[in-house]
N, C-alpha and C positions, 0 to 999 in steps of 0.2 A: 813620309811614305805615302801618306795618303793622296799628296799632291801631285808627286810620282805618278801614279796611278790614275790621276786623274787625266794626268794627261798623257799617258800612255795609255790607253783601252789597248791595245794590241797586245799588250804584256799578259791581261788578263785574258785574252783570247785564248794566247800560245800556252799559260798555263793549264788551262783547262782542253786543250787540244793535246799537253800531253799528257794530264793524269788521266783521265774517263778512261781511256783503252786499258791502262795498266791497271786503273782499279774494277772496272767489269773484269778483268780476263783472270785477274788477283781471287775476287768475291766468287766468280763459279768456280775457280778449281779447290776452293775451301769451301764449297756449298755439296760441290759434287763427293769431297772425300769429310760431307760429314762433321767436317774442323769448325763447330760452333766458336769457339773462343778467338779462330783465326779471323772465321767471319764478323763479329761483332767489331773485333781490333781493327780488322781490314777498314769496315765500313765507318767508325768512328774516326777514327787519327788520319790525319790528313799530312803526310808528307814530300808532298810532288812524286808520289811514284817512287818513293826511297822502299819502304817498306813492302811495295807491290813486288817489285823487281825482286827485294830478298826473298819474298814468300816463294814466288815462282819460283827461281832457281833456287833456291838454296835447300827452304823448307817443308817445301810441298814432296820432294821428292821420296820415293816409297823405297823404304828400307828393304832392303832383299837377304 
């Protein structure tokens, strides 16, 4: 893996080009509704944007 990666830097680029958006956009909308426990999970566990994407849609959404 690591050798992968060595000589693939592009790999690491594209990972990181696509979690940042999904984890800022993740971290404020459980920053702005107050979700401490979302935020810490959010900001700790790292799952390419798995978790981000559930949070948005699935978990963030306001009960009516």
């Amino acid at each position: 893996m690591a050798q992968f990666l060595a000589q693939n830097t592009w790999a690491i680029y594209l990972i990181i080009l696509w979690t940042l958006p999904w984890k800022g956009i993740a971290l404020w909308i459980a920053a702005r509704r107050n979700d401490v426990w979302w935020f810490v999970a959010l900001l700790v566990i790292n799952t390419l944007g798995i978790l981000e994407i559930l949070y948005i849609f699935v978990f963030s959404k306001r009960k009516v």
